[in-house]
Every structure is written in C-alpha cells, then in structure tokens.
VOGU-3710 file (C-alpha; in Angstrom, 3 decimals, decimal comma):
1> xxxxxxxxxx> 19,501/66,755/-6,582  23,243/67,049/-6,523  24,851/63,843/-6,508  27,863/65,071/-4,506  28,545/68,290/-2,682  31,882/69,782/-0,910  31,658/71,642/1,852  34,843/74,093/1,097  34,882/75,501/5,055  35,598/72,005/6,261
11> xxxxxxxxxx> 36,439/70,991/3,073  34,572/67,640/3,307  33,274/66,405/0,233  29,331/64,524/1,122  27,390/61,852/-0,853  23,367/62,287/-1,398  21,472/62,404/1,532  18,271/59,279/1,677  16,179/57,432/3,797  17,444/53,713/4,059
21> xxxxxxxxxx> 14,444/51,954/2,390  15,548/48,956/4,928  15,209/49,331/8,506  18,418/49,831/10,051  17,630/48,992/13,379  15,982/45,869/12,175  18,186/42,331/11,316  19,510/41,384/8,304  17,240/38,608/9,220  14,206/40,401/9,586
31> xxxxxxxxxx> 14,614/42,252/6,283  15,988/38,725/4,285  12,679/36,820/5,616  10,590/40,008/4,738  11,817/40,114/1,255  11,320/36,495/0,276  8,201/36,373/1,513  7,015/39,057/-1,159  7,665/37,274/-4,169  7,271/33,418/-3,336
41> xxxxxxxxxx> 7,575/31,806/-6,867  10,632/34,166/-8,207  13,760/32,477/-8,498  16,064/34,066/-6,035  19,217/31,627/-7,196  20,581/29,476/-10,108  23,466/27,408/-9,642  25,170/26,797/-13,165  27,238/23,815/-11,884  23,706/21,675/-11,256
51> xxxxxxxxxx> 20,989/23,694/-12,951  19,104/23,890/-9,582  17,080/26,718/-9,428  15,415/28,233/-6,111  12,830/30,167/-5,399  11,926/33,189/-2,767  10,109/30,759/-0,803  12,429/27,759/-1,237  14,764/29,859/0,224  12,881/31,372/3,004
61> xxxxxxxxxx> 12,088/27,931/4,332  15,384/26,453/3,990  17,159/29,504/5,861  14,238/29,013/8,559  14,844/25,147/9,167  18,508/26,404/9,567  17,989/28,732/12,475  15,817/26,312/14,266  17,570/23,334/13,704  20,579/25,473/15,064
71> xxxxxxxxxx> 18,537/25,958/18,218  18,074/22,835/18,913  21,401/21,558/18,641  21,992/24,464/21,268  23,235/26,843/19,525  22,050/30,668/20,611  22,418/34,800/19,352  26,088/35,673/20,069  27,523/32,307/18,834  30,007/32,401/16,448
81> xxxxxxxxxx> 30,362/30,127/13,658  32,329/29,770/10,460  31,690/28,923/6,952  34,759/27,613/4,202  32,807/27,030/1,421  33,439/27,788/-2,314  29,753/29,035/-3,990  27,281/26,444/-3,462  23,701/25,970/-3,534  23,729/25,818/0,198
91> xxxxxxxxxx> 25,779/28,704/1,368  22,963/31,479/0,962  20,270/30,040/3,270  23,515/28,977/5,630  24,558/32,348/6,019  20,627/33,429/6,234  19,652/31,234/8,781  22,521/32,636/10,793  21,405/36,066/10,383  17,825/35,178/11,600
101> xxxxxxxxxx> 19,634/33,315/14,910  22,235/36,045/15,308  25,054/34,155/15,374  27,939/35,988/13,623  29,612/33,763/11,136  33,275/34,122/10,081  33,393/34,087/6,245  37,237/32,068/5,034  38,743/31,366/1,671  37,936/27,885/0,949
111> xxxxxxxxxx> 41,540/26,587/-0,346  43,206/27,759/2,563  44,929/25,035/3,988  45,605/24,633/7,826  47,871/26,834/8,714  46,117/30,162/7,412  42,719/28,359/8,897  44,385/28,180/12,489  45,252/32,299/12,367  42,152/32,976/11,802
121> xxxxxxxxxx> 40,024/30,533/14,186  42,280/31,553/16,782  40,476/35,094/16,673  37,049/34,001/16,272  36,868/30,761/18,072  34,094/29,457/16,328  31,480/26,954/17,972  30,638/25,209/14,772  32,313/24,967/10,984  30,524/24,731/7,880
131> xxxxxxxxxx> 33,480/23,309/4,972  33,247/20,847/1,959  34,798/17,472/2,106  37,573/18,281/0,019  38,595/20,949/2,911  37,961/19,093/5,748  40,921/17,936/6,625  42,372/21,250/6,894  39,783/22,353/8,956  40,149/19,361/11,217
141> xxxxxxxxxx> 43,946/20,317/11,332  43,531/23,822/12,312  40,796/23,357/15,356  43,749/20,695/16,414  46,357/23,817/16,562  44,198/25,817/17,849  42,988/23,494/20,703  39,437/24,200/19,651  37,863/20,370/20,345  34,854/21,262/21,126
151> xxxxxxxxxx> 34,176/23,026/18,284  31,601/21,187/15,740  32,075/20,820/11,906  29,086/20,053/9,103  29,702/19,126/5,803  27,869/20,496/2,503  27,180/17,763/0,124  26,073/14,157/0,352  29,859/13,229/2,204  29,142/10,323/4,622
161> xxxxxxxxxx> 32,579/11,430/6,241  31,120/13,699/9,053  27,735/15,679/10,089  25,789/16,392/7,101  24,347/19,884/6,627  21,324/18,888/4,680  20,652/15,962/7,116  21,253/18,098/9,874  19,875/21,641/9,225  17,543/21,313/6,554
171> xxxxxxxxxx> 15,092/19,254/8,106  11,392/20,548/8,112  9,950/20,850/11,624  6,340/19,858/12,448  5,804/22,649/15,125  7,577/25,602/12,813  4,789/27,742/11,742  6,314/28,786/8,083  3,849/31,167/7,241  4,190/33,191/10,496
181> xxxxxxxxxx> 7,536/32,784/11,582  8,900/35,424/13,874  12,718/35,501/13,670  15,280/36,204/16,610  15,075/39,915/18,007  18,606/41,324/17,438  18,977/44,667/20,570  21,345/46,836/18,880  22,245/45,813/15,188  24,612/48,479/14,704
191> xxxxxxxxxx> 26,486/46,994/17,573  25,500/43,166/16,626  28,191/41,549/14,245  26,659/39,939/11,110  29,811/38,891/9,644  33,709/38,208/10,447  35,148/38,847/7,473  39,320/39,378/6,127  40,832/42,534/5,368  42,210/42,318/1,742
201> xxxxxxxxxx> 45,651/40,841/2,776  47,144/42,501/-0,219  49,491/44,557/1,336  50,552/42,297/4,536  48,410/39,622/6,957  44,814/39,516/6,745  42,787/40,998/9,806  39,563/39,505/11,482  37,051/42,439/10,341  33,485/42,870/12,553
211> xxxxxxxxxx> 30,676/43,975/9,974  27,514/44,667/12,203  23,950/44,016/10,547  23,273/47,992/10,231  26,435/48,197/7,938  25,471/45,575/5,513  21,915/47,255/5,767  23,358/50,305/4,721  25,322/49,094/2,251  22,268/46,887/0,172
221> xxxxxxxxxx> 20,166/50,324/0,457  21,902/51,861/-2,181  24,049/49,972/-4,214  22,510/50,774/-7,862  18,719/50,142/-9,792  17,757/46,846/-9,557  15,404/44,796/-11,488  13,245/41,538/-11,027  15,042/40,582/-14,136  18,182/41,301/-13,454
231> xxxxxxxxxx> 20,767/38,273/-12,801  24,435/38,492/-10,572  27,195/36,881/-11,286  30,352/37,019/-9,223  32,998/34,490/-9,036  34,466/34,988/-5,469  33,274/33,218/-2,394  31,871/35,113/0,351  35,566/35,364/1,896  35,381/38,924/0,248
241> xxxxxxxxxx> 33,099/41,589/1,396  32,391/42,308/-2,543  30,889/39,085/-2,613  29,044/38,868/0,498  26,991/42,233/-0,256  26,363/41,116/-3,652  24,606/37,936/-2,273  22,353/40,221/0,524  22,132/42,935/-1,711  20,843/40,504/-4,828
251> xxxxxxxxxx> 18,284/38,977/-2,601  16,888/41,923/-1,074  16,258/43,903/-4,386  14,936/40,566/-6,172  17,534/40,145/-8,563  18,559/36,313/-9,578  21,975/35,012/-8,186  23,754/33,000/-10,663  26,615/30,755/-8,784  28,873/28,389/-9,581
261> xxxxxxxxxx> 31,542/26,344/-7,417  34,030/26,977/-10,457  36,902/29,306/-10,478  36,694/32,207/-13,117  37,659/31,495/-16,597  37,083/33,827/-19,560  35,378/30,929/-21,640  32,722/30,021/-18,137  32,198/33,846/-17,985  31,040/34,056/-21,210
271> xxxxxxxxxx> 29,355/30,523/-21,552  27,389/31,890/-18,071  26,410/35,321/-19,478  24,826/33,858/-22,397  22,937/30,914/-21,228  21,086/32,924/-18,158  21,142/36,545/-19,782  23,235/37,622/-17,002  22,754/41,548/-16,722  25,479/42,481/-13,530
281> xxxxxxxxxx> 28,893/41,153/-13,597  31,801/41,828/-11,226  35,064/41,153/-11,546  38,677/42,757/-10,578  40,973/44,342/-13,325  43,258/41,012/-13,567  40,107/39,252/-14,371  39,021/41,448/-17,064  42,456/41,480/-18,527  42,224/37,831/-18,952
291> xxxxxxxxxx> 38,788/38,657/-20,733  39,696/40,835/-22,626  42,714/38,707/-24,331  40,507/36,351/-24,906  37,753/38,710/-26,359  40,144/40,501/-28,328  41,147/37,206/-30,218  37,979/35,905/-31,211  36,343/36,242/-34,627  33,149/38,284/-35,287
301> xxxxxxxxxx> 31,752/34,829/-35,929  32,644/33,454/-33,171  32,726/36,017/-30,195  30,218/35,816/-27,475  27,281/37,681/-26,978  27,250/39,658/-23,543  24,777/41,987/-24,530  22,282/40,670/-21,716  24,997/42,486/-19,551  24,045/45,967/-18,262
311> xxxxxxxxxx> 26,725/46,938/-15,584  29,890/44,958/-15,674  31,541/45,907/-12,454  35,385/45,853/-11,578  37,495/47,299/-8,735  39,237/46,982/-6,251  42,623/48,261/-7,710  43,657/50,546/-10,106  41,724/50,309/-13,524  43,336/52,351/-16,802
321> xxxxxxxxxx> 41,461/54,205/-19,266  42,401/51,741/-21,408  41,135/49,197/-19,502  37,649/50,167/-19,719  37,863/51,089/-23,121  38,359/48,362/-24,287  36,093/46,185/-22,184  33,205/48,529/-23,350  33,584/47,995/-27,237  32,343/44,757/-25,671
331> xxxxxxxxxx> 29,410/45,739/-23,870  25,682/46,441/-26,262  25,718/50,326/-27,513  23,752/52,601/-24,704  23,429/49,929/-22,342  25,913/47,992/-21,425  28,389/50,435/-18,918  31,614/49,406/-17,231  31,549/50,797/-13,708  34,136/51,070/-11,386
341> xxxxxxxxxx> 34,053/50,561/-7,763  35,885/51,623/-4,952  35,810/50,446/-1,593  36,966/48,388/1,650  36,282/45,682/3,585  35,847/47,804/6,870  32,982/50,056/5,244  31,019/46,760/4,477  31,919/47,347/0,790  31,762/50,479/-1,688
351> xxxxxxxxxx> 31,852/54,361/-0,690  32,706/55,411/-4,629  31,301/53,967/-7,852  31,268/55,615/-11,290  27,815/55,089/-11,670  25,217/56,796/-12,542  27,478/59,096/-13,873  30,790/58,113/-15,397  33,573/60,074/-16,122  36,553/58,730/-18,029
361> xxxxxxxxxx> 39,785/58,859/-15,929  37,909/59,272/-12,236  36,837/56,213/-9,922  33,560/57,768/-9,194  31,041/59,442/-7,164  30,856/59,257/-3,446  27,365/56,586/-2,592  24,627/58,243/0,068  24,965/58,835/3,351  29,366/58,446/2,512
371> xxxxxxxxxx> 31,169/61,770/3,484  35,028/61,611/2,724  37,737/64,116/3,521  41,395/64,566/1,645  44,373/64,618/4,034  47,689/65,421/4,136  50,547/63,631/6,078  50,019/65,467/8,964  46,228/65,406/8,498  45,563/68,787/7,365
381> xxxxxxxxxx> 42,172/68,503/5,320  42,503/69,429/1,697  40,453/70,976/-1,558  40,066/70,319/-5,171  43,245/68,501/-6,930  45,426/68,149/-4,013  46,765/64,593/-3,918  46,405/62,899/-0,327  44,971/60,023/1,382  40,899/59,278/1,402
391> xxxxxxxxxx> 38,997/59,100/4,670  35,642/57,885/4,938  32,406/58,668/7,541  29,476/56,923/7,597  26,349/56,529/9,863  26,887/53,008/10,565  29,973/52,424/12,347  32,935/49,928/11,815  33,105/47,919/14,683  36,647/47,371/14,619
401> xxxxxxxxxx> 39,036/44,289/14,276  38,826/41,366/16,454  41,531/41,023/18,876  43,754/43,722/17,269  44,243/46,869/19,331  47,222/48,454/17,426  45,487/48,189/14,079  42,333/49,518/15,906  44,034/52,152/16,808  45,627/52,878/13,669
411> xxxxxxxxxx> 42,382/52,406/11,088  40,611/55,618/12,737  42,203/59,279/12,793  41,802/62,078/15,654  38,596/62,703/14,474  36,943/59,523/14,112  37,528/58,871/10,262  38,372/55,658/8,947  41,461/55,865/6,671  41,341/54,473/3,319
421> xxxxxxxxxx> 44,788/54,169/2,651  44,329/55,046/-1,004  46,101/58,032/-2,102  43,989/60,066/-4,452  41,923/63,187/-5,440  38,418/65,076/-5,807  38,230/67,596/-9,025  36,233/70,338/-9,376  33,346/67,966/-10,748  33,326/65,659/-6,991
431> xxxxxxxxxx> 34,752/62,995/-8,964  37,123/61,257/-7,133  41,052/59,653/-9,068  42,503/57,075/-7,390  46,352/57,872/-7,677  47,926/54,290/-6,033  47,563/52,669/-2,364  49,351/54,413/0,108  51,297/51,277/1,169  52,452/50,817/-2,659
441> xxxxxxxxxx> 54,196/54,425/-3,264  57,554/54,097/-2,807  60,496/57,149/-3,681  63,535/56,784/-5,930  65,633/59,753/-6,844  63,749/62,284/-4,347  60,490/61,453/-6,086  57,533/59,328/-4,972  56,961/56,939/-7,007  52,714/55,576/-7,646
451> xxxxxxxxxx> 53,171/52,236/-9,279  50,048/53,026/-11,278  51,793/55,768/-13,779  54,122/53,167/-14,767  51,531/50,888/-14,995  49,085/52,488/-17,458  52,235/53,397/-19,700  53,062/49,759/-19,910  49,177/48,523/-20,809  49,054/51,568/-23,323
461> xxxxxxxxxx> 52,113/51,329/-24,953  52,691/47,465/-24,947  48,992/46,176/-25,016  50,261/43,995/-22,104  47,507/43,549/-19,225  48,594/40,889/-16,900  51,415/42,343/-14,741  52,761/44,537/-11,588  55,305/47,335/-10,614  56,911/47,200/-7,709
471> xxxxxxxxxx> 59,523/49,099/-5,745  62,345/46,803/-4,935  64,867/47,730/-1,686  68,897/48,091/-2,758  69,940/51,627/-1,859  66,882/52,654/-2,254  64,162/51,538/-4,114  64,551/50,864/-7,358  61,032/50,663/-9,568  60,985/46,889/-11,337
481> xxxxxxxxxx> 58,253/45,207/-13,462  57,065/41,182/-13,614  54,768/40,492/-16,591  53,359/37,731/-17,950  54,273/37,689/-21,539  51,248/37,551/-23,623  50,698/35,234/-26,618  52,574/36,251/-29,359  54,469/38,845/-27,371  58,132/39,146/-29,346
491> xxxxxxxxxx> 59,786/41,888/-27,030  62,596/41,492/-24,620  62,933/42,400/-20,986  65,833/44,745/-22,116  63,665/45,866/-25,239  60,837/46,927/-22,125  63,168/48,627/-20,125  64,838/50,471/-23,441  61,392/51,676/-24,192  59,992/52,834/-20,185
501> xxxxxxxxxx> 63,592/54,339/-20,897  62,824/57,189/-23,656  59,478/57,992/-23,017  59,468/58,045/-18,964  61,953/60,392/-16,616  64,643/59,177/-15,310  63,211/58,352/-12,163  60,682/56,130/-13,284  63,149/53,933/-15,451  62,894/49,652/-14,657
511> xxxxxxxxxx> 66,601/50,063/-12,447  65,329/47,029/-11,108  64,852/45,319/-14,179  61,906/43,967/-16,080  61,252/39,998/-15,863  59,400/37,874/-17,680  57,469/35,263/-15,133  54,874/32,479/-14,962  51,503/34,230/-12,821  51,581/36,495/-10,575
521> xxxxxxxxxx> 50,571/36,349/-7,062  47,165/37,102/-6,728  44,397/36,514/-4,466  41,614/34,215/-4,632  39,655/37,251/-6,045  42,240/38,269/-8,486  43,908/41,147/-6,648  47,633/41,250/-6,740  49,902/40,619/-3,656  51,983/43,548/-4,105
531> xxxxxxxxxx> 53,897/42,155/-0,572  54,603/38,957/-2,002  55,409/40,547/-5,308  57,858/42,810/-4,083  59,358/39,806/-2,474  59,449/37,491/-5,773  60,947/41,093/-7,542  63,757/41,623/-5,176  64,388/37,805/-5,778  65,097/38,199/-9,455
541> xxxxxxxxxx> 66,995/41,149/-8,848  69,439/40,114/-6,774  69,754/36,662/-9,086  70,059/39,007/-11,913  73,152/40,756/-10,076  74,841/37,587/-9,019  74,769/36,720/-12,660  76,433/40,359/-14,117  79,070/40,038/-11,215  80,512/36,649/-12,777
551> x> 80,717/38,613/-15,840
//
C-alpha cells in the first residue's frame, strides 16, 4: 500500500485510506469506558511528582463517579465547563467524566492570570471551573469581569479554600452499577463539541476552537504503533491540542501516561526517561534545543541514558536538519527515531508526521483519511515543488470558532478546505517541506523573505539554537535576529551580522541588527511569539538608532 498518492488532474495529494478502528459515531466516552474496561489491572497513568500510579479500572471508576456526581449537582449534555489545571493526577478522569456526560469542557493555560481568563470565559461561558488553589484567585477575578456569578468553581487538591473536587466528584455511589455502566448517548458526535480548546496564539490573539468527539476519534485512530509497554511523556497541559490527543490517544491504545505538574527542564526530562523507561516523548524545537545543550555538554560518564525512548516527537515549528541530527546521535542505534510533526489545533492535531518513513529535510507524510492541496495566492491548485500554502480535508469536520464569524469565514476557502497557513511543498516522493508560516514571510529588497533560511544558517554555522528572525517595519522590513547567547559564546552582535553578511545575499543581511537578549517569548509549550517578538525587535532597533544619531 502506498502511503501517499497525488492525484495530478486535481492535483490533490491523499493520505492512506482505513477503517477507524474506533467508532466514529460513538463518544469519546463510550470508546474511553470501553477501553479501560479491557485491561483492568494495567497502569493507565504515573504521576512522577507523587509516585501514584493508576490503573485501567481505577480510572474507569473515578471518571464514572465524575459524570454522576456531575448529574446530581445538575449538571446535563450540552453544559459547558472549564478546566485550568497544570498536569495532575486528577485531570484525566476530569476531562473523562465530561466526555461520558457530554459536557464540552474549555481546556486554559493554567498561569494565565485574569485578564487572559476573562477573554476567554467570555466565549464559552462556562457553568462550572475546575483550577488549583494557586490559580484561583484569577479565576475568581475573571468570572467577576465577566459577570459570570453563577458560575461554580472546584478545586484539585486537599485546599479547604473552596469546593473540593475529590470531596465533591469522586465519591462512590451506592446505586452506580460499575460493572455495567451505560454512559450518556451523545446524537451526532461529529456535531457534539468534546473540547474548547486555543488556537496557537503565536502569530496574534488566541481563538476559542470547537473540537467535536468524531475529530478527536479520528485523530487517536491513527496516530502511530502503540504498545502495552509503551510510556508518554509530554510536558504541556491540555491547553494545547498536542497534549490533549496525547492523553486520549495514550489511553485508548494502552500505553502508560507519565505526568508531572513540573515545567520542562532538560535535567527532569532526562531524570523521567530513565526512571519509568519512557519510550514516546514530545517536545517543540526550543525544548529540544535546551536538550540538546545540555546533552551536548555532558561526559560519556555522566550522560543519561534515553535509550528506553523509541519516538521522540517535536513540532510545531520549523525543525533544521541539524536539529534532528543531532538529537538522534542521542537516541539507541535502529530504534530510537526523531519524528516530526505537523499540524493544527483546528484539525484536532497532526495531518503530517515523518513517520514511518523519514526523510531528511521533509516534515513528513500526509496521516489517513488527510487529503491536502498546494495553492497559490489566488488559489490556483499546484504540483510537485511549487511553493504555496497547505490546505487540509478531512472526514470529520472542524466545527468552527466560537463566537468568531470573520475568522470563520476566513479559516475555510471556496471549496471547503481549511487553510493551514504554512507555506510549503510536496516533492516528487509525497513528502511534504515546510518552507515558514505564511504570517511570518515578510519582503525586503523585492524578495520574500522565510525567516527559516536565515534561521538554519544561523544554527549551522554558529551552533546557536535558542533564537528568532524576525522582519522588523522601517521602510520596509528589515530582517533582524534576537538570540540568546549560549554558554561560552565569544562572538559579537556585529561579528553575527559580519558573518550572515558574506555568506547570505544581500537581501537577507541582519539591516535590523542582531541583539543579544535574556529569553525569548515563548509559549507555555515552547513555541515562539513571533508577534511579540517582532515587537521586542523593532524595540531594540529603534533604541539602537537613537543611540547612532547622538553619534
């Protein structure tokens, strides 16, 4: 079986054809309970902050007392809720017991504080909050902007400060039947919203995304091979859709999800990975920079063992040659493989991964049941090696952003397509290079400009990983870099520039200078906030000029 075909009459490029081995029409629910109930005694979950493990059936019980604990308190299918939690022990049967009840729950970054909160209840306008005591008070805050007083909140944790989740929620009822529980019918999952969820916010303000429970059915079908043995780790909260899929798509193949409440660090990563033989890893480029410089300095004596790992996954931005190079002198000889995912929030997750076949250079293979087409600006459809923005079909539909008609409008072309906005290309092998995001090209000198190119040349040439290129507004824009200046790093700005200078065309030459900061913007995943890069860019720039006109 071909792994990828292209139609060349309509020029539309189509990922394998298979039979969801999940019910699409059924509930994540349904499928969770189903799954659990299979393999009672296998540990489904290990948190590494407490040691706590759980199993299948642990689970299945707590995310059942959830759903009919929530009935009682009067909550019913259509309900929304919303859930600002970092990665406890608690969240997964929170979120399952939610899925049983049909009650789409809105999924926010735990450290925002009350402002960003408010946006985003003011779309969903949820009944009930699930948050952690050190959060609470910005939740509290942002239901009082919003004017939401009815609206309940529960606390994870032992917190005597407000209504206690386990107190509340996890209680064991005498007249639940465990063994023969029939969950909530859900008419019409590919209409029903599982999740709210957050566009990226990378590029400007985050949007209020509906995922419906056939999309995130779709999505755990085929994600990769999956073993009982295998073990998940992921940093991120379920804020990002990477996360969230990982978590479903974990439990229904019967892999192990190792969590922890703690940010990523190279040293946890590593301390993680050995003690549980962690075997699937994901993390975003800036992350595995950060690895890698620490990797790269150890000792043979003294550098950690990741061979347990089998697929370390990254994403989510551009990722050099280099990059994964490097990351897989790391990995155990013909078995460990860096993959490389590519993906959106809107599709419930990945449409291209480099696996099972990787290529060096290309971001992947289109997944099953993906079809993508290559357009022009004016949306003419194009063929092999022409450069132009990804668009994406798929069974299950995107339901759209909530409460956003302009940027529903503007997500789907003429013909239905959702666009990507990555600019890229298909060669003759249906591989598919990402080229830059569409939002990030900008033009100096008559040329168009991908950030990226300047990019790799930087990380190959300088062995520097943590930084950004950004286009910077004067007369026009002028390309500019902010790194962080590595350990031991003796060059200048002005050396930098020099250098980008004789080995890059004119038109790709640092005319808006090359500083030397702090950290960069990122997200809580680790993605960089190009907007608020640009900003912080144009910033130094115009210091910089203040200071050569006192000259």
């Amino acid at each position: 079986m071909e792994f990828v075909t292209f139609d060349s009459v309509n020029k539309v490029w189509k990922g394998p054809e298979i039979n969801s081995i999940f019910n699409p029409n059924a509930s994540l629910g349904e499928i969770i309970l189903s799954v659990l109930a299979k393999t009672p005694n296998h540990i489904t979950q290990i948190s590494y902050d407490t040691g706590q493990k759980i199993t299948c059936s642990e689970m299945r019980i707590k995310s059942i007392c959830v759903t009919e604990n929530l009935k009682k308190l009067g909550y019913k299918i259509g309900d929304r809720f919303a859930i600002v939690s970092r990665n406890n022990a608690d969240v997964a049967p929170i979120v399952y017991g939610c899925f049983i009840l049909g009650t789409p729950i809105h999924c926010l970054e735990p450290n925002f504080e009350a402002d960003d909160l408010a946006g985003m209840f003011r779309l969903s306008k949820p009944k009930l909050v699930f948050c952690e005591e050190f959060n609470q008070d910005f939740v509290i805050k942002a239901l009082e902007i919003c004017e939401l007083h009815d609206t309940k909140i529960m606390l994870f944790g032992e917190s005597s400060k407000g209504e206690n989740i386990k107190k509340n929620l996890f209680t064991k009822s005498s007249n639940t039947n465990f063994d023969y529980y029939l969950p909530q019918l859900i008419p019409n999952p590919d209409q029903h919203p599982a999740v709210i969820l957050c566009s990226s916010g990378t590029t400007g303000p985050s949007k209020a995304v509906f995922i419906s429970h056939s999309q995130l059915i779709g999505q755990i079908t085929s994600h990769w091979e999956a073993h009982y043995d295998d073990s998940y780790l992921l940093f991120t909260t379920i804020y990002w859709v990477s996360s969230l899929v990982k978590l479903i798509h974990a439990t229904a193949s019967g892999m192990t999800n190792v969590i922890t409440t703690e940010p990523f660090d190279p040293d946890r990563l590593c301390k993680i990975v050995e003690l549980y033989k962690v075997t699937t890893v994901m993390a975003p480029p800036m992350y595995v920079a950060k690895l890698l410089e620490k990797l790269e300095n150890c000792t043979k004596q003294n550098l950690p063992d990741l061979s347990s790992i089998r697929l370390f996954i990254t994403g989510g931005a551009f990722v050099s040659n280099d990059l994964r190079i490097r990351l897989q002198k790391f990995l155990k000889p013909n078995y460990g493989q860096v993959v490389i995912g590519l993906g959106m929030t809107e599709i419930a997750g990945l449409a291209i991964m480099s696996y099972p076949i990787n290529k060096m250079g290309a971001a992947g293979l289109l997944r099953p049941m993906f079809q993508a087409k290559i357009v022009d600006d004016d949306g003419n459809r194009l063929g092999y090696n022409e450069h132009g923005e990804i668009c994406y079909n798929y069974p299950y539909k995107f339901l759209g952003y909530l409460s956003n008609d302009k940027a529903n409008k503007d997500i789907f072309d003429e013909e239905g397509w959702i666009r990507s906005g990555d600019i890229g290309y298909f060669d003759v092998d249906n591989q598919f290079h990402i080229i830059d995001r569409k939002k990030d090209i900008f033009k100096h000198m008559g040329h168009h400009i991908s950030p990226s190119e300047i990019e790799v040349f930087l990380q190959q040439k300088l062995g520097i990983m943590e930084f950004c290129v950004v286009g910077i507004e004067d007369l026009e824009d002028y390309p500019a870099a902010l790194i962080i200046k590595p350990n031991g790093f003796e060059m200048s700005e002005n050396n930098i520039i020099k250098i980008v200078e004789e080995n890059l065309p004119a038109y790709k030459h640092l005319k808006g200078g090359c500083y030397f900061i702090e950290k960069l913007p990122l997200t809580p995943s680790g993605k960089i906030q190009r907007r608020i890069a640009k900003l912080l860019a144009k910033e130094l720039y115009e210091k910089r000029q203040k200071i050569e006109e006192k000259k």
